[in-house]
N, C-alpha and C positions, 0 to 999 in steps of 0.2 A: 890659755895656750901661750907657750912662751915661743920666744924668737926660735929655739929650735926645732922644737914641736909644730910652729909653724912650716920652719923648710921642710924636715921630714914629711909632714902633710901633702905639700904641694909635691914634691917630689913622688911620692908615693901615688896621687891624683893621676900625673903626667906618666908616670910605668906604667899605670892601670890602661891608660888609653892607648899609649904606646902597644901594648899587650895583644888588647884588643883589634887594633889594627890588625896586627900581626895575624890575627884568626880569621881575618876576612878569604872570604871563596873565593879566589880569582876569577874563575873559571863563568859565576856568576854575574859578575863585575863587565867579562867581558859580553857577556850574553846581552847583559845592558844598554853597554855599549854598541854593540851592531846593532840591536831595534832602534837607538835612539836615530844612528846614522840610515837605515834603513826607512824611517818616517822621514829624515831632512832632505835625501835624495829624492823620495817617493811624493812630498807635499804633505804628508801626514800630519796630524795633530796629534800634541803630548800633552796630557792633562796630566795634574800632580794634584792632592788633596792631604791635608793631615790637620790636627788640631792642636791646640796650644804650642810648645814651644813646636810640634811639626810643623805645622801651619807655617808659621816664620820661617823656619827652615827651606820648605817647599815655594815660598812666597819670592825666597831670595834668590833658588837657584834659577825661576822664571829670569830674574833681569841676566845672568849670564847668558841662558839656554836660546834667547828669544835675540836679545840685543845684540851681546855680544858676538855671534855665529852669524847675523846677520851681516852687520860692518864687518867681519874678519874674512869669512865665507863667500859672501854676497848671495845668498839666497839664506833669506829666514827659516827656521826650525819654527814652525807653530806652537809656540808655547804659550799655555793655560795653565793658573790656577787657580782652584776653584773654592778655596778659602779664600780669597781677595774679595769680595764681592759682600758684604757686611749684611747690607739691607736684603739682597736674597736669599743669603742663608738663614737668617733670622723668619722671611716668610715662608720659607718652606718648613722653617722647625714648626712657627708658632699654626703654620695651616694644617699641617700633618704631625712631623716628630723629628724633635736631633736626630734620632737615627735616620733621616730618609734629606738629608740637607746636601749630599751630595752624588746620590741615586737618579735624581730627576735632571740635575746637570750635566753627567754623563750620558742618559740619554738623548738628554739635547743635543748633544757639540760631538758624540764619539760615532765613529764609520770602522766600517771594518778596514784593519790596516792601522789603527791609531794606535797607539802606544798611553797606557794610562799607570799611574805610578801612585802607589798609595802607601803612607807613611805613619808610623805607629806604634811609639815607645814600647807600650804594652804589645802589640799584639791583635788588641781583643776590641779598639776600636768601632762599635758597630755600625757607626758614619762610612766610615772609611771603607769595611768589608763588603756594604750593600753597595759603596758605590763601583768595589774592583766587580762585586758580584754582575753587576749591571754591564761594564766593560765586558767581561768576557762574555755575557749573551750578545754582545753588542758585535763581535768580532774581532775585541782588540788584543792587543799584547799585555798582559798584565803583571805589573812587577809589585815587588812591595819591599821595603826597609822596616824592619821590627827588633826590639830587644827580646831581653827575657829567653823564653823557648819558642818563640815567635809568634805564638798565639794562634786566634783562626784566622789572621792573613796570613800567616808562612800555609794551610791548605784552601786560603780563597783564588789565591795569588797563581799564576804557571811559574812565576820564581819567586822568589825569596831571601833576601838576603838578612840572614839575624845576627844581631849584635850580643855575643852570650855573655849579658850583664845583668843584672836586679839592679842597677845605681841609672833612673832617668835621666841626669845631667849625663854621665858618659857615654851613654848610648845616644843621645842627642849629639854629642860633639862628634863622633864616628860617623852618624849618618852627614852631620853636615860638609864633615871633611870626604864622606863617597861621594857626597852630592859634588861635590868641586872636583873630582878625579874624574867623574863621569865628565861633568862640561867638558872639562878641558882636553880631556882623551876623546874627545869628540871632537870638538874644537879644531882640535892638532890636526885630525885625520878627515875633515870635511877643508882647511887651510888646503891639504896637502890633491886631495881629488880636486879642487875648483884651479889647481896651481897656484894658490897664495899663500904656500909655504915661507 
């Protein structure tokens, strides 16, 4: 690849996400956002789950969601995730099955009123779908971020938000750039009700 072929590449990368942005549901987005504020007013717990690069995604937005709102807000946002935990997901695979590594945790920690958020490049996750599945027996609010045509989380889920790409990496950078609109449009608007605008 030469120096040019290189910029066109990267330029071409960056319109594709840019693009994508651009397709996101507002309307969803904001749905998000009110349960998120609705669990930090309420005391509620927000679980988050996803694997490989979601995992990290989801891992990340805890430090904003938990710490951040805490010190800025003064009242904590309960926030959980439940890929963090190494050694328990590993005994619940090796006792049962990857599929059930995040099903047994939401039944532990989820109340009706909680808010649970499950994340999944493909879609078709089947960690992730048992554990939104478990969520809404459980009584919570269930979202989910997915690529592709969103797989069976966009009908596990009560919402949905998909990312309409076949390219992993971009669809990973779009959720992690929602995941950070979400905070902080939280953030902004839990600052503004505590009066620490």
């Amino acid at each position: 690849m030469t120096h040019l072929e290189t910029r066109t590449y990267i330029t071409a990368y960056l319109d594709n996400v840019k693009d994508l942005l651009n397709k996101v549901d507002m309307a969803q987005l904001e749905r998000m956002v009110e349960a998120l504020l609705a669990a930090w007013r309420d005391g509620k717990r927000v679980l988050l789950m996803g694997n490989g690069g979601s995992s990290s995604s989801v891992s990340h937005i805890v430090n904003d969601l938990q710490k951040n709102i805490y010190l800025e807000a003064g009242r904590p946002l309960r926030t959980l995730c439940l890929s963090d935990c190494t050694p328990l997901m590993m005994a619940w695979a090796n006792d049962t099955a990857w599929e059930n590594i995040f099903a047994p945790q939401v039944e532990c920690w989820t109340e009706p009123g909680d808010v649970v958020i499950g994340v999944s490049g493909s879609g078709n996750s089947m960690n992730v779908i048992n554990g939104i599945a478990a969520a809404n027996r459980a009584g919570a609010t269930t979202f989910g971020l997915a690529g592709f045509q969103g797989g069976k989380l966009k009908d596990t889920t009560q919402c949905c938000l998909v990312v309409p790409s076949e390219n992993m990496q971009r669809i990973e950078d779009v959720h992690m750039i929602l995941l950070h609109v979400l905070f902080s449009t939280v953030l902004e608007r839990a600052k503004a009700e505590a009066g620490r605008a």
